[in-house]
C-alpha positions as a LaTeX table, in Angstrom:
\begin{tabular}{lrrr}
\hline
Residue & $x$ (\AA) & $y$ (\AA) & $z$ (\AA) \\
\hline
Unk1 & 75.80 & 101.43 & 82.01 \\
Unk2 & 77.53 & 103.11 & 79.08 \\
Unk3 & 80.39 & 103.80 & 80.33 \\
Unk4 & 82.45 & 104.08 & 76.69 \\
Unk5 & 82.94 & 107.77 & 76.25 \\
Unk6 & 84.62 & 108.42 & 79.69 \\
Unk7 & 88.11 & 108.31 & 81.18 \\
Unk8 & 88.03 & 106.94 & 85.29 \\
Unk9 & 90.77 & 107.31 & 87.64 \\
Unk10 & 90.80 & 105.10 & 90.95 \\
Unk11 & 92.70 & 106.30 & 93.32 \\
Unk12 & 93.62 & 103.85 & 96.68 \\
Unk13 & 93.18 & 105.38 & 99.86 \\
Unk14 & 92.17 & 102.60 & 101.85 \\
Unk15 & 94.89 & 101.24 & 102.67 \\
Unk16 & 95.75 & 100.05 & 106.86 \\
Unk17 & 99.15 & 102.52 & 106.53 \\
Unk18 & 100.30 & 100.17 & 109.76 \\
Unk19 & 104.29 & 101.38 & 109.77 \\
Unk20 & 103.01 & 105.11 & 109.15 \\
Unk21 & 100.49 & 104.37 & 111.97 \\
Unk22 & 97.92 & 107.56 & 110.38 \\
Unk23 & 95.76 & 107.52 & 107.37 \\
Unk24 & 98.28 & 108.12 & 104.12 \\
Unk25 & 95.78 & 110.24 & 102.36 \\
Unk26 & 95.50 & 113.00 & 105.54 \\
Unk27 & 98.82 & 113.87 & 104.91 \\
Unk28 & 99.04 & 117.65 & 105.23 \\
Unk29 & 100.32 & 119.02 & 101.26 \\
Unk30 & 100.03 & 122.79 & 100.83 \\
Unk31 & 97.32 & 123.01 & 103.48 \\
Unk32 & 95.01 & 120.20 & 102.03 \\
Unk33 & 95.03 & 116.77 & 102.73 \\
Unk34 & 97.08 & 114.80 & 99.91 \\
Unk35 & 93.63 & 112.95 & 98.79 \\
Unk36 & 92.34 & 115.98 & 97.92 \\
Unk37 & 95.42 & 117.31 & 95.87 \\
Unk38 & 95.08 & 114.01 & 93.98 \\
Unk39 & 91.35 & 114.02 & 93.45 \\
Unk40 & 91.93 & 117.98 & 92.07 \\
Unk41 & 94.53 & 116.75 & 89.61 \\
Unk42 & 92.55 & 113.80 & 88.44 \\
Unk43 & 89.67 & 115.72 & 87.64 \\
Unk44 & 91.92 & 118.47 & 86.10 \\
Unk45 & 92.55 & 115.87 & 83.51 \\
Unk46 & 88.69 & 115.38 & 83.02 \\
Unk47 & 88.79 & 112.24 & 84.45 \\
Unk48 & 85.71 & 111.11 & 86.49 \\
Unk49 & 87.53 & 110.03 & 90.10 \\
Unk50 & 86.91 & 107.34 & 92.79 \\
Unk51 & 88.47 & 107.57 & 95.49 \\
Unk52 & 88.69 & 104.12 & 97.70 \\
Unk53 & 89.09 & 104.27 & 101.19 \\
Unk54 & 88.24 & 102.49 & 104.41 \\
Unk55 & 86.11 & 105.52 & 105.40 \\
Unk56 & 83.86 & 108.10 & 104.84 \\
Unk57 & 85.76 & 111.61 & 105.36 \\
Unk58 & 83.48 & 114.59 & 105.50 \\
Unk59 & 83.66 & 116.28 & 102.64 \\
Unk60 & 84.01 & 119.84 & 104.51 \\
Unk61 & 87.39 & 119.07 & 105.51 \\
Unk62 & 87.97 & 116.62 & 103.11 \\
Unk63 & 87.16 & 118.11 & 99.70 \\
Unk64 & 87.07 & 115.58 & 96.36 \\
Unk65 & 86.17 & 117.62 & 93.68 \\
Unk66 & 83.40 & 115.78 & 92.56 \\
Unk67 & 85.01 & 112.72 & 93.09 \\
Unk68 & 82.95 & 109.37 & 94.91 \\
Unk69 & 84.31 & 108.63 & 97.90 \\
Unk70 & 83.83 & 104.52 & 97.70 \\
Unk71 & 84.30 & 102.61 & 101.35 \\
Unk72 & 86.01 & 99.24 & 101.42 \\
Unk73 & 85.01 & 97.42 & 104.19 \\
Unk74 & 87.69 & 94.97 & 103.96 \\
Unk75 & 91.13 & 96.49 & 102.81 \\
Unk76 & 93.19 & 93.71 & 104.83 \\
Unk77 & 92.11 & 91.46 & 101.54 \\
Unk78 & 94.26 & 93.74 & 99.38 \\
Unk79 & 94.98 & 96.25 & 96.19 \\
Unk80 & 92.93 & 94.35 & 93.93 \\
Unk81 & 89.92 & 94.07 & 96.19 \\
Unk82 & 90.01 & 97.68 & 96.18 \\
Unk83 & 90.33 & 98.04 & 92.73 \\
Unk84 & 87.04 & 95.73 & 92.12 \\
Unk85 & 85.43 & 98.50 & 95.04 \\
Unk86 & 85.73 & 101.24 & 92.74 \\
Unk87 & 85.75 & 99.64 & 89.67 \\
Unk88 & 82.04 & 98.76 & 90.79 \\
Unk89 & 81.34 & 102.10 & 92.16 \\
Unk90 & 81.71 & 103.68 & 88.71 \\
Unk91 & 79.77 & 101.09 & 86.53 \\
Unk92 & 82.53 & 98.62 & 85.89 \\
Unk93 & 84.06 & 100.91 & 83.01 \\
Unk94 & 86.25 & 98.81 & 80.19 \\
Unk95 & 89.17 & 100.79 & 81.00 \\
Unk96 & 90.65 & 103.15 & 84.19 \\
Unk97 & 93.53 & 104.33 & 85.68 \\
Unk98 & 94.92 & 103.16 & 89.11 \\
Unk99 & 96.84 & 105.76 & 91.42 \\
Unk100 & 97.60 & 104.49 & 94.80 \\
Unk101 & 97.56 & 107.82 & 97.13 \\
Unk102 & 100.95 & 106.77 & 98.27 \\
Unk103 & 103.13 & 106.35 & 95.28 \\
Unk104 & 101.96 & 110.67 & 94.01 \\
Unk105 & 105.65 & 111.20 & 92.32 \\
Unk106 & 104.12 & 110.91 & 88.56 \\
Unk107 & 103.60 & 114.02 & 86.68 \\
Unk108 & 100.63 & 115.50 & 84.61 \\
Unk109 & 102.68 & 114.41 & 81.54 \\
Unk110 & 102.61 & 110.84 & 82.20 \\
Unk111 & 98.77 & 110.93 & 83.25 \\
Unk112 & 98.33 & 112.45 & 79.96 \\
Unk113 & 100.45 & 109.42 & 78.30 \\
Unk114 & 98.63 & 106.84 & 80.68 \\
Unk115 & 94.70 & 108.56 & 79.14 \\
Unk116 & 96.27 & 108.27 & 75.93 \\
Unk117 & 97.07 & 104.76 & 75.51 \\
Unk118 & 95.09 & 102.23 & 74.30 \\
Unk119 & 97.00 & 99.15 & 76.44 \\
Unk120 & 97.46 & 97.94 & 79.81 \\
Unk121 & 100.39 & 100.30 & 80.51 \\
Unk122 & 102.50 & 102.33 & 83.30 \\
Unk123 & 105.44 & 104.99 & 83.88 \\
Unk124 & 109.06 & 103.70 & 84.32 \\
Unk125 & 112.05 & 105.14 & 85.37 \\
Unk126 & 115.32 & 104.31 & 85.29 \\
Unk127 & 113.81 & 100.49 & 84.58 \\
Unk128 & 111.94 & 100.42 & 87.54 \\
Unk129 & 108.16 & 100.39 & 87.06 \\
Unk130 & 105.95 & 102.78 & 88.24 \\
Unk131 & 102.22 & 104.21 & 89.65 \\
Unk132 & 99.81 & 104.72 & 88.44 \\
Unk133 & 99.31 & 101.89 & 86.57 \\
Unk134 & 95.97 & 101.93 & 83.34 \\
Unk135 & 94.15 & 98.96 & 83.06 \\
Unk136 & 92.49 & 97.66 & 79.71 \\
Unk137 & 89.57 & 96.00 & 79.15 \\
Unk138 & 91.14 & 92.50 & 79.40 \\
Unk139 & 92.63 & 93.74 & 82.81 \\
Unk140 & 89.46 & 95.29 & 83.98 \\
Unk141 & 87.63 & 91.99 & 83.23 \\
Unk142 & 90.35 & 89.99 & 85.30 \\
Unk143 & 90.23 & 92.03 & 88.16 \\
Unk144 & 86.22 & 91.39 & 88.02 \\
Unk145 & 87.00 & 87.76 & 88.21 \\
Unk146 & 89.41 & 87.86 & 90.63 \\
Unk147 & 89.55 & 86.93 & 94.40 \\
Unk148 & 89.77 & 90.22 & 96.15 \\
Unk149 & 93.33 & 88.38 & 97.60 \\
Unk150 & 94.77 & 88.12 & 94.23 \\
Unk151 & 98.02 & 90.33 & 93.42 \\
Unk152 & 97.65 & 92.61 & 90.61 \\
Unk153 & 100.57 & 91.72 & 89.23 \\
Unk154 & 99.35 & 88.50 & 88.67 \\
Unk155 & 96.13 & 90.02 & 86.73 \\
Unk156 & 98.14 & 91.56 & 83.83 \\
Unk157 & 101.60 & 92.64 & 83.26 \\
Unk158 & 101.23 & 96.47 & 81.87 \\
Unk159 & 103.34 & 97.78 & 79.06 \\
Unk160 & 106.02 & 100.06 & 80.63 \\
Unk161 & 106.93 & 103.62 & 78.87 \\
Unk162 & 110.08 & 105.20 & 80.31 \\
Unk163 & 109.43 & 108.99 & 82.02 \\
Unk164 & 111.59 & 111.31 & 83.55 \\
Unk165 & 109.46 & 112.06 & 86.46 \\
Unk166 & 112.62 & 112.08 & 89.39 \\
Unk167 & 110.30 & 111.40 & 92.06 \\
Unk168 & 108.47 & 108.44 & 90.64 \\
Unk169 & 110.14 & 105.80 & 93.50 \\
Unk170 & 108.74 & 108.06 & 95.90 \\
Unk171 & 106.32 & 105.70 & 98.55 \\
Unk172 & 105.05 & 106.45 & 101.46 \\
Unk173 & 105.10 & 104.42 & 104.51 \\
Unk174 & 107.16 & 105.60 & 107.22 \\
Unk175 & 107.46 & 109.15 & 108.90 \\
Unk176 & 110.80 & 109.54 & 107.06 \\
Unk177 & 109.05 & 109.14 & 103.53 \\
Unk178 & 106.36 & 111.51 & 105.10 \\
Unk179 & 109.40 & 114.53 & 105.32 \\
Unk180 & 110.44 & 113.54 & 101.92 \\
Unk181 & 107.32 & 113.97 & 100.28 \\
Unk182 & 107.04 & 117.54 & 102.22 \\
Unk183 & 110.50 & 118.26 & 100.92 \\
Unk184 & 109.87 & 117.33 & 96.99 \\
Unk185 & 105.73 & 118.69 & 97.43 \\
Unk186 & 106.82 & 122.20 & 95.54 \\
Unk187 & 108.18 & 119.93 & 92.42 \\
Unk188 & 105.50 & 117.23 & 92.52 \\
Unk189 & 103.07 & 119.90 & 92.73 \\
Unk190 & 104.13 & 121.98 & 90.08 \\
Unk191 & 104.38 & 119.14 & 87.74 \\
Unk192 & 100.78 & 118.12 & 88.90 \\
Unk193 & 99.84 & 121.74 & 86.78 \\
Unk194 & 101.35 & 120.76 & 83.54 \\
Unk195 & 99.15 & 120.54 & 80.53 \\
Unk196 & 95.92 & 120.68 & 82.55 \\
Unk197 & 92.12 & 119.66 & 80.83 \\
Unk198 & 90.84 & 122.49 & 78.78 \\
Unk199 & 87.59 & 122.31 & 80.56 \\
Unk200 & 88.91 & 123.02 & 83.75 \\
Unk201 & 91.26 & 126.38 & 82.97 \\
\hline
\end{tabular}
């Protein structure tokens, strides 16, 4: 599959979310589930999206915007087995960019840095690295080879590029980080509209 003259976008969705005890990606944003706000964002980009999750939401309530909606049928074994779920559902693409659904406090600016560049890279702020997180071709090809069990960070070691983006520690896994995402939602949403893909205004 030619897959050279396309940008892909992963996002993670399938994860067990056991101290939230609901699915992360349901999350009420706006009136749409927080999956969906991603997928529309992703695509706004022109990005082709897969979104990995541990099942299949109907896509009435549940809208993707074109996105696949990929099942894992074992997310216990971790991020990178995900990663190789969607990475296969789009044709095994040399590069694409990984946005776990609970980590959404990056803006359309650093997206558009994160399409741009040609090297394993991701956001940082204030030193601390960041999500989402593009994978090279060297990186691509090491997640194909490894166990599903294997820890990302011990797959490649991204280039970081500092960003301002203020929410960019946000991560969601208790009902406290749940009220601070619905608190900061009017900022991360308006900087989801930044600088969106011509094709799409």
């Amino acid at each position: 599959m030619d897959t050279s003259s396309e940008e892909y976008c992963i996002i993670l969705a399938s994860g067990l979310s056991k101290r939230l005890g609901r699915d992360k990606a349901l999350i009420e944003v706006g009136g749409r589930p927080l999956v969906s706000a991603m997928a529309q964002m992703m695509s706004n980009h022109g990005l082709r999206v897969c979104v990995v999750s541990s099942n299949q939401w109907d896509e009435g309530l549940v809208p993707l915007f074109g996105a696949i909606n990929c099942i894992n049928p074992n997310p216990e074994s971790g991020r990178t087995g995900s990663i190789k779920c969607g990475l296969s559902a789009l044709g095994w693409p040399k590069r694409v960019i990984v946005a776990p659904i609970d980590r959404p406090g990056f803006s359309s600016e650093t997206l558009r840095r994160l399409i741009d560049s040609k090297i394993c890279t991701c956001p940082s702020n204030g030193g601390r690295g960041g999500h989402p997180i593009l994978l090279d071709e060297s990186a691509v090809e090491a997640v194909r080879n490894a166990p599903p069990d294997t820890p990302l960070r011990d797959l490649c070691t991204p280039h970081r590029f500092e960003v301002e983006d203020c929410h960019m520690s946000l991560n969601i896994d208790t009902e406290d980080d749940v009220q601070i995402l619905m608190s900061k939602w009017p900022d991360i949403e308006s900087s989801w509209k930044v600088h969106t893909h011509p094709e799409q205004q």
